[in-house]
N, CA, C and O atoms as a CHARMM CRD file, in Angstrom:
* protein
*
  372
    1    1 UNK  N     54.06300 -44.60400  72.00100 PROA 1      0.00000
    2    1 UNK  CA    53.47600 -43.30300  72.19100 PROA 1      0.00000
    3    1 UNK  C     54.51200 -42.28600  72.66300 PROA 1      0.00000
    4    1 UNK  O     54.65300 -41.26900  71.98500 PROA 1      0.00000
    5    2 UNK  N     55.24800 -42.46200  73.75400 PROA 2      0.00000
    6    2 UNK  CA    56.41900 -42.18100  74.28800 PROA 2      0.00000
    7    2 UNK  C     57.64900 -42.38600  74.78900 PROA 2      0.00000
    8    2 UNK  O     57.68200 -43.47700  75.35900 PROA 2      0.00000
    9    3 UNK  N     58.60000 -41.85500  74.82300 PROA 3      0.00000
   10    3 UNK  CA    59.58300 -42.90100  75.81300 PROA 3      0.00000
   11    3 UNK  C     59.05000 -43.28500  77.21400 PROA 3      0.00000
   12    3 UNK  O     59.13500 -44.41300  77.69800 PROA 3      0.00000
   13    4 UNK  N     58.41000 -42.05100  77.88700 PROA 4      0.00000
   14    4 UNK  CA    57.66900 -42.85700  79.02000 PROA 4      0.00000
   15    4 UNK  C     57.14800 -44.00700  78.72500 PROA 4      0.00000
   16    4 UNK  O     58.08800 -44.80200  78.75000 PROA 4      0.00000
   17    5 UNK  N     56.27400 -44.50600  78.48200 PROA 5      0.00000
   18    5 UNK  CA    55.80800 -46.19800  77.88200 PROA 5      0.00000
   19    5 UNK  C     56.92400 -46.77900  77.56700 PROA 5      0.00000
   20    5 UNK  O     57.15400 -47.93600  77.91800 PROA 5      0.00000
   21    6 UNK  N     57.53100 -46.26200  77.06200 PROA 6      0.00000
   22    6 UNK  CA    58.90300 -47.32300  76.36600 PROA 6      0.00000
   23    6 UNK  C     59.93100 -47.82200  77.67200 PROA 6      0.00000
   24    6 UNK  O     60.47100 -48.91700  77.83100 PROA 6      0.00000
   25    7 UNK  N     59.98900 -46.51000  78.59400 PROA 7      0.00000
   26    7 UNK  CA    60.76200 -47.48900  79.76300 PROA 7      0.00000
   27    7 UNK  C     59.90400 -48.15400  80.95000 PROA 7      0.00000
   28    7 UNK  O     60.54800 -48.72300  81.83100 PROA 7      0.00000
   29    8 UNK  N     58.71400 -48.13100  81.02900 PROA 8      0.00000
   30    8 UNK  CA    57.54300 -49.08000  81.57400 PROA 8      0.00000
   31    8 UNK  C     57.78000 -50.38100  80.87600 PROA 8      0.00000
   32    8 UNK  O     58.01400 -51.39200  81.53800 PROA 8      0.00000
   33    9 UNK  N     57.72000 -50.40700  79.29200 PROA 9      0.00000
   34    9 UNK  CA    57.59100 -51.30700  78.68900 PROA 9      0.00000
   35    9 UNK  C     59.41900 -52.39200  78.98100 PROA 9      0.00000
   36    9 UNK  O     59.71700 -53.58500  79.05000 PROA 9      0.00000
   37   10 UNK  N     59.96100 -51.42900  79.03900 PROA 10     0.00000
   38   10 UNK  CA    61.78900 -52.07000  79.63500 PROA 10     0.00000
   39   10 UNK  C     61.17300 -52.51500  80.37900 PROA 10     0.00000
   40   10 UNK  O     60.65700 -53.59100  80.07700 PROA 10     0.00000
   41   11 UNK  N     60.89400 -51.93200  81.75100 PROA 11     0.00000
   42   11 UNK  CA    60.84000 -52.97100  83.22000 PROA 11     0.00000
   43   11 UNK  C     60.39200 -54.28000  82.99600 PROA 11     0.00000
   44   11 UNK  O     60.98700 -55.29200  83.36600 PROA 11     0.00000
   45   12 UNK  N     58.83000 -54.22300  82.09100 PROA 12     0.00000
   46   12 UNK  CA    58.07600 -55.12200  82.05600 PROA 12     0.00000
   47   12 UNK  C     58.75800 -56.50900  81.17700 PROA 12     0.00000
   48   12 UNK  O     58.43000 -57.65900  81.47000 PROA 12     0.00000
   49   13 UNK  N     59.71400 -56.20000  80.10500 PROA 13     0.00000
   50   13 UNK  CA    60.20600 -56.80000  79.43300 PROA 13     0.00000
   51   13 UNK  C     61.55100 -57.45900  79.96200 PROA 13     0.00000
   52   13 UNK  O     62.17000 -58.34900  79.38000 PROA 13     0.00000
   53   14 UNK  N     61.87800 -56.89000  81.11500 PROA 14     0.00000
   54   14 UNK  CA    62.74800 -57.39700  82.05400 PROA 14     0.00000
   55   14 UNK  C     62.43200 -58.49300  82.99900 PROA 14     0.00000
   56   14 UNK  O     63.08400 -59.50900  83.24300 PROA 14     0.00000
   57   15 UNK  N     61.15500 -58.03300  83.54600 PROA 15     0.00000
   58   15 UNK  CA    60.48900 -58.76000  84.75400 PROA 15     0.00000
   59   15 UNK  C     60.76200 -60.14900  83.83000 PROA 15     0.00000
   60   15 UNK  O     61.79100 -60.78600  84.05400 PROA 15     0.00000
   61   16 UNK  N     60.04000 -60.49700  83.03100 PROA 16     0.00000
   62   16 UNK  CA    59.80500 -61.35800  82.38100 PROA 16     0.00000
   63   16 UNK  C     61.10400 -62.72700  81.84500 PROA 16     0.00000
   64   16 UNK  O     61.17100 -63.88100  81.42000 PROA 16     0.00000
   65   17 UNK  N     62.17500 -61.23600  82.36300 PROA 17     0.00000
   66   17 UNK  CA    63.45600 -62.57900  82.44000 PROA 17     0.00000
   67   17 UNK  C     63.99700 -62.63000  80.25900 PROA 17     0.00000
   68   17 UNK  O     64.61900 -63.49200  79.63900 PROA 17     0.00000
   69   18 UNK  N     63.33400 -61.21000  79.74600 PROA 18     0.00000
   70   18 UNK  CA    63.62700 -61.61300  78.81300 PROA 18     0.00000
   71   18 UNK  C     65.34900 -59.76600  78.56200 PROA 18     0.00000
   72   18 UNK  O     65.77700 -58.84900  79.26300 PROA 18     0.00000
   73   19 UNK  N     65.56700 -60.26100  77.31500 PROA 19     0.00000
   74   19 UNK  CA    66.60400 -59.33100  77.28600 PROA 19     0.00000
   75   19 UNK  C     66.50600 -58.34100  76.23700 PROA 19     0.00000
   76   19 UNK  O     65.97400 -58.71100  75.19000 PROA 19     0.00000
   77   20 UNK  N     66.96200 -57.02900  76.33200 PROA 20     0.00000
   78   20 UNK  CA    66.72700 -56.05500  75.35900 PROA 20     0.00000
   79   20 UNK  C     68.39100 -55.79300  75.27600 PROA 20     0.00000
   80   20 UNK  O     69.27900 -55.59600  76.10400 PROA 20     0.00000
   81   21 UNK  N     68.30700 -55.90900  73.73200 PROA 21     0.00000
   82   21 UNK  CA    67.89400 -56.02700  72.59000 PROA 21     0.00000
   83   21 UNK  C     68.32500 -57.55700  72.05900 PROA 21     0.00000
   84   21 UNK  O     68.26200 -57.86300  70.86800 PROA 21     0.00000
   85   22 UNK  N     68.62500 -58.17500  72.76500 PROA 22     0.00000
   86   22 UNK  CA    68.69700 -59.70400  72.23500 PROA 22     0.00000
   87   22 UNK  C     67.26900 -60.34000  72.24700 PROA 22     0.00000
   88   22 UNK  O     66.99100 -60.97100  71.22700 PROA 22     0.00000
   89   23 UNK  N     66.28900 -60.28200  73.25000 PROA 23     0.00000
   90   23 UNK  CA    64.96900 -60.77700  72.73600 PROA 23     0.00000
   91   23 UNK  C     64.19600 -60.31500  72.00800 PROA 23     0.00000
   92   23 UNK  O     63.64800 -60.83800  71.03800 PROA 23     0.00000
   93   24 UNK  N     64.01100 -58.47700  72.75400 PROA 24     0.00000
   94   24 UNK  CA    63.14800 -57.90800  72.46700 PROA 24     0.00000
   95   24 UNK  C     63.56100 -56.63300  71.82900 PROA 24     0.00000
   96   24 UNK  O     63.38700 -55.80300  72.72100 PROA 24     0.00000
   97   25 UNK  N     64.09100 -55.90900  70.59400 PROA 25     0.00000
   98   25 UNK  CA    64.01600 -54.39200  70.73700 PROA 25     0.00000
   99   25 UNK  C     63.21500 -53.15300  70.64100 PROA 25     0.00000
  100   25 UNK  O     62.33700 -52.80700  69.85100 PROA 25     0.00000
  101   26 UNK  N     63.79800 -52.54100  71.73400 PROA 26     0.00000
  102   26 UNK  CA    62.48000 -51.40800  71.56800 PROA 26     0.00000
  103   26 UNK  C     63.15700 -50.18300  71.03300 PROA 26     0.00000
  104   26 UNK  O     64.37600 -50.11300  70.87700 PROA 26     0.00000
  105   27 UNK  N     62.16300 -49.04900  70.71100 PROA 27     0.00000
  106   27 UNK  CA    62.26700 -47.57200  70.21500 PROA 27     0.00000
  107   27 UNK  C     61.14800 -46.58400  70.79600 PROA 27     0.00000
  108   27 UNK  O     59.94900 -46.58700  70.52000 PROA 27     0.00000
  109   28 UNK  N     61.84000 -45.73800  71.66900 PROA 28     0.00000
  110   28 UNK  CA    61.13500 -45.41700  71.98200 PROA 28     0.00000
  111   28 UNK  C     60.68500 -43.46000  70.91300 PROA 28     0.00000
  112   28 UNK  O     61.26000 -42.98800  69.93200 PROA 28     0.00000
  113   29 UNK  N     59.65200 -42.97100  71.61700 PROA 29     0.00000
  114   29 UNK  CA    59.11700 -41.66000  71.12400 PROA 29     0.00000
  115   29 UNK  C     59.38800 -40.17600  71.51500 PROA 29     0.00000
  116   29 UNK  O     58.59100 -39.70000  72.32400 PROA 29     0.00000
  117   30 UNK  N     60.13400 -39.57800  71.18000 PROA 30     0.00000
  118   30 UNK  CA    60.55200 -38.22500  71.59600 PROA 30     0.00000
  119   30 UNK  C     62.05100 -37.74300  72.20100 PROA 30     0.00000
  120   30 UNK  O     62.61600 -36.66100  72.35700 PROA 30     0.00000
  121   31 UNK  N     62.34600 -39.03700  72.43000 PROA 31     0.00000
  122   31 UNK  CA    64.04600 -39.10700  72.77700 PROA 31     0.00000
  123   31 UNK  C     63.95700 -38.22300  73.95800 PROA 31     0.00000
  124   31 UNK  O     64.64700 -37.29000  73.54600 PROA 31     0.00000
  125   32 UNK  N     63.55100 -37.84800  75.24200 PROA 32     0.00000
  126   32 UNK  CA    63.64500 -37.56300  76.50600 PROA 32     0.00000
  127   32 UNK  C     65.18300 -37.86700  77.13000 PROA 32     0.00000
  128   32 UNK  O     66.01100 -38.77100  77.02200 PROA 32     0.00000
  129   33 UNK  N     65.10200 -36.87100  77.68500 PROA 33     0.00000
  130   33 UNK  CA    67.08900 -36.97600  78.05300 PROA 33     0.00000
  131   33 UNK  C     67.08700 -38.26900  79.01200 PROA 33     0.00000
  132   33 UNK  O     68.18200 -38.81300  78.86600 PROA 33     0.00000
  133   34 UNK  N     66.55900 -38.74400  79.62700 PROA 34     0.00000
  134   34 UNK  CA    66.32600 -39.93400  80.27800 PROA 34     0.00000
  135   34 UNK  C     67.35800 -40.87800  79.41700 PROA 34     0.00000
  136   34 UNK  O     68.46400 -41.34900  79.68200 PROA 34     0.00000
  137   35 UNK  N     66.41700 -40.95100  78.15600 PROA 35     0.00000
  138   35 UNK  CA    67.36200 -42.47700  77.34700 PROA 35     0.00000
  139   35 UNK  C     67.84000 -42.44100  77.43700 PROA 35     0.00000
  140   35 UNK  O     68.02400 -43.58100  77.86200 PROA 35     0.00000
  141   36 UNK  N     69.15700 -41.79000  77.50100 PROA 36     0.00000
  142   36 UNK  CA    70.51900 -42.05900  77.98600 PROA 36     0.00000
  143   36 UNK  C     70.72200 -42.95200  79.26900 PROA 36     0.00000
  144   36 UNK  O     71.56500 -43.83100  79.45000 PROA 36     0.00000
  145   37 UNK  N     69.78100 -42.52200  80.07000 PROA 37     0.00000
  146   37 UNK  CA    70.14500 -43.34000  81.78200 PROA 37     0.00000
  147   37 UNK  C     69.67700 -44.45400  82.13000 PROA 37     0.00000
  148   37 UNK  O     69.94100 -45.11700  83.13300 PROA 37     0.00000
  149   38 UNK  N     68.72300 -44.74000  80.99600 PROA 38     0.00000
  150   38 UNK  CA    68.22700 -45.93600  81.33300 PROA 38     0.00000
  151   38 UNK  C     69.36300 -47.11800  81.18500 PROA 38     0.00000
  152   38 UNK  O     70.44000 -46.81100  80.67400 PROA 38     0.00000
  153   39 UNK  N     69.10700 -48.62500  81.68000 PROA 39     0.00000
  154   39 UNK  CA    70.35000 -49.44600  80.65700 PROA 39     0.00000
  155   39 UNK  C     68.91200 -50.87900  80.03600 PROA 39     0.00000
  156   39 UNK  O     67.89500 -51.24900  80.62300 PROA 39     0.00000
  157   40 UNK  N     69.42800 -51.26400  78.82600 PROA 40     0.00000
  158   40 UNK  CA    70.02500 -50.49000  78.24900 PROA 40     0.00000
  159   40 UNK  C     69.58800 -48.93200  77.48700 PROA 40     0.00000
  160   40 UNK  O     68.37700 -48.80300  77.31200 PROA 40     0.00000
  161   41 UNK  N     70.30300 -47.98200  77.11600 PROA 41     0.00000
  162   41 UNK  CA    70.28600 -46.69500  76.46800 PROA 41     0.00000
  163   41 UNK  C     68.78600 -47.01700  75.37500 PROA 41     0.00000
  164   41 UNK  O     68.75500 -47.99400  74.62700 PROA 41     0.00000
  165   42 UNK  N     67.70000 -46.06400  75.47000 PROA 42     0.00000
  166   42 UNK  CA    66.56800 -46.23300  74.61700 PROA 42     0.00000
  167   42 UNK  C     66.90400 -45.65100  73.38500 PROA 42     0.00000
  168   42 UNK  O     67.27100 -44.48000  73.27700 PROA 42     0.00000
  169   43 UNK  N     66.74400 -46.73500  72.10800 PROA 43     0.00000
  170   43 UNK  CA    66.70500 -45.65000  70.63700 PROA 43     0.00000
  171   43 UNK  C     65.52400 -44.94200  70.69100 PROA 43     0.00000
  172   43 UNK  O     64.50200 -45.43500  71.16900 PROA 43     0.00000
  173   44 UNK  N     65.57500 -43.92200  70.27700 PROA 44     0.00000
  174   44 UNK  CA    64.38200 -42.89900  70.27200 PROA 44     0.00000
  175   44 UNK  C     64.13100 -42.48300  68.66800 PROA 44     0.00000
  176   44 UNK  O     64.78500 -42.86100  67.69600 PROA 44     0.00000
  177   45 UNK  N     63.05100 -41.64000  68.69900 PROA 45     0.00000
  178   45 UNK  CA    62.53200 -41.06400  67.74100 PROA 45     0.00000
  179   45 UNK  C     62.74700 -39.56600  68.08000 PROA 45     0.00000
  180   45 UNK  O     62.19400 -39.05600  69.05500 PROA 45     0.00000
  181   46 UNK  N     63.32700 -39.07600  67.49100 PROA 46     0.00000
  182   46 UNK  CA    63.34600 -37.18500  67.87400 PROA 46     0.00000
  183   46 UNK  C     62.55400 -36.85300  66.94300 PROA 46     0.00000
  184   46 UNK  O     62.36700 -37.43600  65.87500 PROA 46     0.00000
  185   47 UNK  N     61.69000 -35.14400  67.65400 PROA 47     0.00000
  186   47 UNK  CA    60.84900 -34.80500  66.67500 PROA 47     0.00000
  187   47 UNK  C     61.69300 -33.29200  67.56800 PROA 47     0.00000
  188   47 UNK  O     62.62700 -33.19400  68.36300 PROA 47     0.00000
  189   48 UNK  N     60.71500 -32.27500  66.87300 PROA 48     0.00000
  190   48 UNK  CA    60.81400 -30.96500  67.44100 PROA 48     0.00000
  191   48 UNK  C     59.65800 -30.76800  67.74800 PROA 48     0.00000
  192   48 UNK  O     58.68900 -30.61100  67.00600 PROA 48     0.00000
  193   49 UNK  N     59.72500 -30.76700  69.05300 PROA 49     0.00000
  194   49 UNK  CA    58.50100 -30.15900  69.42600 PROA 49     0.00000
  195   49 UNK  C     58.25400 -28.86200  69.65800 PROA 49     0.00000
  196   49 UNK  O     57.06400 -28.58200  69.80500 PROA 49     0.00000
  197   50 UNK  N     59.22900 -27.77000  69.75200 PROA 50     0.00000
  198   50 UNK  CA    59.10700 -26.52000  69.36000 PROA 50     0.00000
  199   50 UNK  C     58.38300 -25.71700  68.07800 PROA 50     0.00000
  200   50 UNK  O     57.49200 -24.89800  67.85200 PROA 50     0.00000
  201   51 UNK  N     59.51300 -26.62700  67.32300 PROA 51     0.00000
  202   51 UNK  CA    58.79400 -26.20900  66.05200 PROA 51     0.00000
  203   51 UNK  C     57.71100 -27.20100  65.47400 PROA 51     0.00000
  204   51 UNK  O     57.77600 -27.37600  64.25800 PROA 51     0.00000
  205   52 UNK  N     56.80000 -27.82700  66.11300 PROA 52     0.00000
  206   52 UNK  CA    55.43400 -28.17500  65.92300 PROA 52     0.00000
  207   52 UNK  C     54.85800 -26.68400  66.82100 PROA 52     0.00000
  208   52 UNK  O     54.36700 -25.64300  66.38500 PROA 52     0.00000
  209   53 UNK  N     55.07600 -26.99400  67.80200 PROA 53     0.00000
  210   53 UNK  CA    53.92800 -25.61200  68.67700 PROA 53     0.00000
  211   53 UNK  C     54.37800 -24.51200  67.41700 PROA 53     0.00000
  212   53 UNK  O     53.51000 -24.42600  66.54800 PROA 53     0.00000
  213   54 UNK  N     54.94200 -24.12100  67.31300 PROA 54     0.00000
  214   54 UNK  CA    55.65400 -23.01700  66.25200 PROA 54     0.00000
  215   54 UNK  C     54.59100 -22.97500  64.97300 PROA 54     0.00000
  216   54 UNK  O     53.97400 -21.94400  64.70400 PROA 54     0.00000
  217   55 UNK  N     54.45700 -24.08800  64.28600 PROA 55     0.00000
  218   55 UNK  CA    53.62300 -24.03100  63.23100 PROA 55     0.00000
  219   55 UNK  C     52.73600 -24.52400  63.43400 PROA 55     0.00000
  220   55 UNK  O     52.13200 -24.93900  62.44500 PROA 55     0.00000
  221   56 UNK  N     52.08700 -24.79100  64.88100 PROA 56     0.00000
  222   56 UNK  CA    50.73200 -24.84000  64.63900 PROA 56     0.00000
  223   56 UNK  C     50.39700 -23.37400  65.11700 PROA 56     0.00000
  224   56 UNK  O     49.32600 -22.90100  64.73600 PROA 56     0.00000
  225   57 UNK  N     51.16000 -22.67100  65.86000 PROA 57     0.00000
  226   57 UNK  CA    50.55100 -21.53500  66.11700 PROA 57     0.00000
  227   57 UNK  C     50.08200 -20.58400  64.58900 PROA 57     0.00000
  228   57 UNK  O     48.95600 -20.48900  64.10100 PROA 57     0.00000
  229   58 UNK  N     51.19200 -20.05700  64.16800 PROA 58     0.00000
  230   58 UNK  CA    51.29300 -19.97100  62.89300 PROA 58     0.00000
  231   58 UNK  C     49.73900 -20.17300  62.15200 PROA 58     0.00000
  232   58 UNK  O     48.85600 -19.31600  62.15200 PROA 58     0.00000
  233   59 UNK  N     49.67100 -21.26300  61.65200 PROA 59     0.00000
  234   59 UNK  CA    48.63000 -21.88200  61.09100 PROA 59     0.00000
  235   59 UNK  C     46.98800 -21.50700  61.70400 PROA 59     0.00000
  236   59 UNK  O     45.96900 -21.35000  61.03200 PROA 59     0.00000
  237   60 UNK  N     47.09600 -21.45600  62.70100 PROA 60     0.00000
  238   60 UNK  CA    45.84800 -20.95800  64.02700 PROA 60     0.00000
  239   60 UNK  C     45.77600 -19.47800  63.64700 PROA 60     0.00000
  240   60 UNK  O     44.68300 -18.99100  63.35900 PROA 60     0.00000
  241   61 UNK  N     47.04200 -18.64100  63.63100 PROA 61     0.00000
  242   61 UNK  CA    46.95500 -17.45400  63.55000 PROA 61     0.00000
  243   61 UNK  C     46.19700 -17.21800  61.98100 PROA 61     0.00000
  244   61 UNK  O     45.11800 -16.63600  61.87400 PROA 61     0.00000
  245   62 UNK  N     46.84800 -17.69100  60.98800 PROA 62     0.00000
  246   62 UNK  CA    46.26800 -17.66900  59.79000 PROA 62     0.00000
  247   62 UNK  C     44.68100 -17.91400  59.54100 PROA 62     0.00000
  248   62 UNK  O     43.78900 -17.48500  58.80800 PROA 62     0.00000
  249   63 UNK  N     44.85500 -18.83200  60.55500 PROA 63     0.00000
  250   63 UNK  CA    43.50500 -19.44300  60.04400 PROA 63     0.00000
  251   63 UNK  C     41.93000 -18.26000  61.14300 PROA 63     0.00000
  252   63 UNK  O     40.70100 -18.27900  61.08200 PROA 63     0.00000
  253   64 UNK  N     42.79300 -17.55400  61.86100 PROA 64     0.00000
  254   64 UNK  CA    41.94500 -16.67200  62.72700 PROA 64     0.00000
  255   64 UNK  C     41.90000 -15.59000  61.59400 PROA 64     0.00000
  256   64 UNK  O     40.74300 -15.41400  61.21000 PROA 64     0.00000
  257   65 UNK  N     42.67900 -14.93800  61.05300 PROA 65     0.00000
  258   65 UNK  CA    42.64900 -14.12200  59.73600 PROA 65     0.00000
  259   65 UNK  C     41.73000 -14.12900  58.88700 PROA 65     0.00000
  260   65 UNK  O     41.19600 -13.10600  58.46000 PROA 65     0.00000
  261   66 UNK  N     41.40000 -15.46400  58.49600 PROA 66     0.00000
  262   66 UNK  CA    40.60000 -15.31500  57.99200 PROA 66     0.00000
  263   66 UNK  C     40.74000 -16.81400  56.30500 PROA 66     0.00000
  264   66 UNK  O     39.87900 -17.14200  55.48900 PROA 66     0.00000
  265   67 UNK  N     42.10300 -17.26100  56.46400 PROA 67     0.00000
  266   67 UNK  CA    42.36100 -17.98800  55.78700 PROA 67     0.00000
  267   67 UNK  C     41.61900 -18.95600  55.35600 PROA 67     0.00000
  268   67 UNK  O     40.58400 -18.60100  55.92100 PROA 67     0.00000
  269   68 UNK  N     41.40200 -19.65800  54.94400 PROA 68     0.00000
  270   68 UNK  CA    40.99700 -20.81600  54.27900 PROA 68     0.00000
  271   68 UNK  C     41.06500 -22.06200  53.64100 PROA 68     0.00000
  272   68 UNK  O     40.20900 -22.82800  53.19700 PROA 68     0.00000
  273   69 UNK  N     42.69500 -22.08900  53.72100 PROA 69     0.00000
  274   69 UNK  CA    43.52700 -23.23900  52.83600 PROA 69     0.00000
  275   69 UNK  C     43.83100 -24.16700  53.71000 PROA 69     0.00000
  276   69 UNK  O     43.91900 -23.88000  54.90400 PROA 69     0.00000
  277   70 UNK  N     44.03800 -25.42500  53.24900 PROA 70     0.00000
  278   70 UNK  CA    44.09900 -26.20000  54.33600 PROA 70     0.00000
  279   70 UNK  C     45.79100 -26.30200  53.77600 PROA 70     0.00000
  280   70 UNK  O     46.05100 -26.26100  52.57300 PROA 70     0.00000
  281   71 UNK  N     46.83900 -26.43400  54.81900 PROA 71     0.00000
  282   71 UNK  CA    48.02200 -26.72600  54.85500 PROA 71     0.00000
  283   71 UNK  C     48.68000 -28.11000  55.36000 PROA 71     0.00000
  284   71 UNK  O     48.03700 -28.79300  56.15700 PROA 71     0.00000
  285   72 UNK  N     49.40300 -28.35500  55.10500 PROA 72     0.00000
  286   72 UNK  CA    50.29300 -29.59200  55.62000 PROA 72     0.00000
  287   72 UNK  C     51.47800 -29.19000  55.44000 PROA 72     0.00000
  288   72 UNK  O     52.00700 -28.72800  54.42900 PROA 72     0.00000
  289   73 UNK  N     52.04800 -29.46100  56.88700 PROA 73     0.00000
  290   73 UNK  CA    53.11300 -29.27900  57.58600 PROA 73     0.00000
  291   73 UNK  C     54.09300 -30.29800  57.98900 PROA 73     0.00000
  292   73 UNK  O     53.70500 -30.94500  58.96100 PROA 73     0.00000
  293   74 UNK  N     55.31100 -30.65500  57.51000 PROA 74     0.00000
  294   74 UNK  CA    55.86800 -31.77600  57.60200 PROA 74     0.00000
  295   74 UNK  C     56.93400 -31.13300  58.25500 PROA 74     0.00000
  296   74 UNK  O     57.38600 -30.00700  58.04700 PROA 74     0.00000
  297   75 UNK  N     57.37200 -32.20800  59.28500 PROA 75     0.00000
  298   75 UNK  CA    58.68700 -31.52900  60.24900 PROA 75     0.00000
  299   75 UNK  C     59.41600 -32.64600  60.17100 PROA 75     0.00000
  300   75 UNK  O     58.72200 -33.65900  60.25800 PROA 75     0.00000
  301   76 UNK  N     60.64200 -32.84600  60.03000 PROA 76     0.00000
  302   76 UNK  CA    61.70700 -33.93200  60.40500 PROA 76     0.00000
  303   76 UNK  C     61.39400 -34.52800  61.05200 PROA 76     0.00000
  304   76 UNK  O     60.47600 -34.12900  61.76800 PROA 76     0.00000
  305   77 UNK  N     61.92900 -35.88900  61.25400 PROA 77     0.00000
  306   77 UNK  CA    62.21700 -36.29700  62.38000 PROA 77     0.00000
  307   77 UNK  C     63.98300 -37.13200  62.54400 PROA 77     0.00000
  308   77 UNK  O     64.73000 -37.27300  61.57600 PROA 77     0.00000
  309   78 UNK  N     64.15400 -37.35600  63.25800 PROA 78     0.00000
  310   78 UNK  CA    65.36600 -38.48800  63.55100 PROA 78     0.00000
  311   78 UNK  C     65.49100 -39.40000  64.66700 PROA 78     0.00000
  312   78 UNK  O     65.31100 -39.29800  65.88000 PROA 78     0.00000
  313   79 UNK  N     65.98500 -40.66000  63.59800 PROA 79     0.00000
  314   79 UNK  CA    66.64600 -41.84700  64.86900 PROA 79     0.00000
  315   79 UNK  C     67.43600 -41.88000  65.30100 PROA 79     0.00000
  316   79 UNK  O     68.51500 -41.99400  64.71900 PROA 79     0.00000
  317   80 UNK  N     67.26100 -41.77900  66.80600 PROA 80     0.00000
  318   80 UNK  CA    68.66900 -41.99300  67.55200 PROA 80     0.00000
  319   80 UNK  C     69.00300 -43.28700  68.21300 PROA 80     0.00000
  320   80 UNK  O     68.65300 -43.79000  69.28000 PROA 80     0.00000
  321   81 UNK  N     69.93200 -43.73800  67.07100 PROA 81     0.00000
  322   81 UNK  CA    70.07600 -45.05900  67.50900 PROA 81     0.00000
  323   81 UNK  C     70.83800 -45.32700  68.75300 PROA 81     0.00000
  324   81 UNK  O     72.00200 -44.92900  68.79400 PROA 81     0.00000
  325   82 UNK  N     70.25100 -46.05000  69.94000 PROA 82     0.00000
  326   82 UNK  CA    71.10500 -46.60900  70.76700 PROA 82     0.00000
  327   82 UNK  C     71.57700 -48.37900  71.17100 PROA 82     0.00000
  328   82 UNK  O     71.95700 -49.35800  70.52800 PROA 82     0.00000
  329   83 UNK  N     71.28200 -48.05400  72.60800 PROA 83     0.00000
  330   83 UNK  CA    71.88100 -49.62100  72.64600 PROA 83     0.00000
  331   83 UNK  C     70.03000 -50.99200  72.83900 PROA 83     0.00000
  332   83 UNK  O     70.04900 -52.20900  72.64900 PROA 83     0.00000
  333   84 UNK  N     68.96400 -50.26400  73.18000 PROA 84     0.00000
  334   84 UNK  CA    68.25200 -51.05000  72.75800 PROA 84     0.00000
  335   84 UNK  C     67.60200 -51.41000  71.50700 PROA 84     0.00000
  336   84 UNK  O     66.55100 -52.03400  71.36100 PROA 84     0.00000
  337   85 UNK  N     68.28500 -50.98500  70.73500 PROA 85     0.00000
  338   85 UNK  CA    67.60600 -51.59400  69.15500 PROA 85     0.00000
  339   85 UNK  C     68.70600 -51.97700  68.15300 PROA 85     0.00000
  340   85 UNK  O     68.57500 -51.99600  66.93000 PROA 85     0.00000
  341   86 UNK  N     70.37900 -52.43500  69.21600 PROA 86     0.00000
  342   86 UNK  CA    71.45000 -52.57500  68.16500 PROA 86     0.00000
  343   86 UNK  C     71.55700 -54.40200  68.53400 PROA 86     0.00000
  344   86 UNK  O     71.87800 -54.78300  69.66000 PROA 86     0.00000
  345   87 UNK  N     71.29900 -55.18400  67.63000 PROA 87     0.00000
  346   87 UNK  CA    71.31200 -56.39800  68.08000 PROA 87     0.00000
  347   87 UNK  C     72.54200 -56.96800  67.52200 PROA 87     0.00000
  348   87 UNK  O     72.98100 -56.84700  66.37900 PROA 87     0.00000
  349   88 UNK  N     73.21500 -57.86100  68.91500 PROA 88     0.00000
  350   88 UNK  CA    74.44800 -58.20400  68.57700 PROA 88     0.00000
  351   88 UNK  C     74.45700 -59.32800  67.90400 PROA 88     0.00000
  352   88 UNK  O     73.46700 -60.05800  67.90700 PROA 88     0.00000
  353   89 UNK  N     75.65600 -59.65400  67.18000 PROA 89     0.00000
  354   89 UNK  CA    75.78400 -61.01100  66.66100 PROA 89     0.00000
  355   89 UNK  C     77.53200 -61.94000  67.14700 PROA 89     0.00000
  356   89 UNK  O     78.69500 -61.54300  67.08600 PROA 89     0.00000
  357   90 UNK  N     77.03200 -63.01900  67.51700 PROA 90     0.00000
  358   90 UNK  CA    77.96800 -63.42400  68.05000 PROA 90     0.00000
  359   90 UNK  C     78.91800 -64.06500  66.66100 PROA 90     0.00000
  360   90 UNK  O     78.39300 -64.37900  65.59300 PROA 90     0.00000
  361   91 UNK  N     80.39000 -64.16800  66.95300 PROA 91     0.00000
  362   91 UNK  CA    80.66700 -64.49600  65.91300 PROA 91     0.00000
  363   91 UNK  C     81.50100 -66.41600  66.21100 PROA 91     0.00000
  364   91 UNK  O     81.74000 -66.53700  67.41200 PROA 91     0.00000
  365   92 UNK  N     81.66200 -66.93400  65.88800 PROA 92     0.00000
  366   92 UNK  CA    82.45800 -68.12300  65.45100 PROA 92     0.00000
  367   92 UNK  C     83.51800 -68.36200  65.28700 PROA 92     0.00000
  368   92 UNK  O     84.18200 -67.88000  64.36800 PROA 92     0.00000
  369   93 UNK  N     84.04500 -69.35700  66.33600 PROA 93     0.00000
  370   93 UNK  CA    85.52000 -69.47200  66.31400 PROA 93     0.00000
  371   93 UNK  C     85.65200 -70.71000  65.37000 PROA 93     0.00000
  372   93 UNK  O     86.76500 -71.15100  65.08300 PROA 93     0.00000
């Protein structure tokens, strides 16, 4: 849902004695400047949330006008990959 949940979900996945990203990897939602501080670093999902409020206003305004069309609105998103969703591989001597 969020990175909040996502670093609840770290602790909990810690308590447990297990390891991120060797047991478990996570990703978290919205990329919050946090991920960076956590360890390990959360991959996130970036969205804009500006430009969602932006076009939904937009769309509200239109639709107070008097509009009628129904629209769909697609906004980017991006992964920011970090260190909980890069799984290592050991190699062989």
């Amino acid at each position: 849902m969020n990175d909040t949940l996502a670093f609840a979900a770290m602790e909990v996945i810690k308590s447990h004695g297990l390891r991120i990203p060797e047991d478990i990897a996570i990703i978290g939602y919205t990329d919050e400047q946090h991920a960076n501080y956590v360890e390990p670093k959360l991959s996130a999902i970036s969205h804009q949330t500006y430009k969602m409020g932006e076009s939904a206003c937009l769309l509200l305004i239109e639709q107070i006008k008097g509009e009628k069309t129904v629209k769909q609105v697609i906004l980017p998103t991006h992964l920011q990959i970090r260190e909980s969703s890069i799984k290592t591989t050991c190699s062989s001597k």
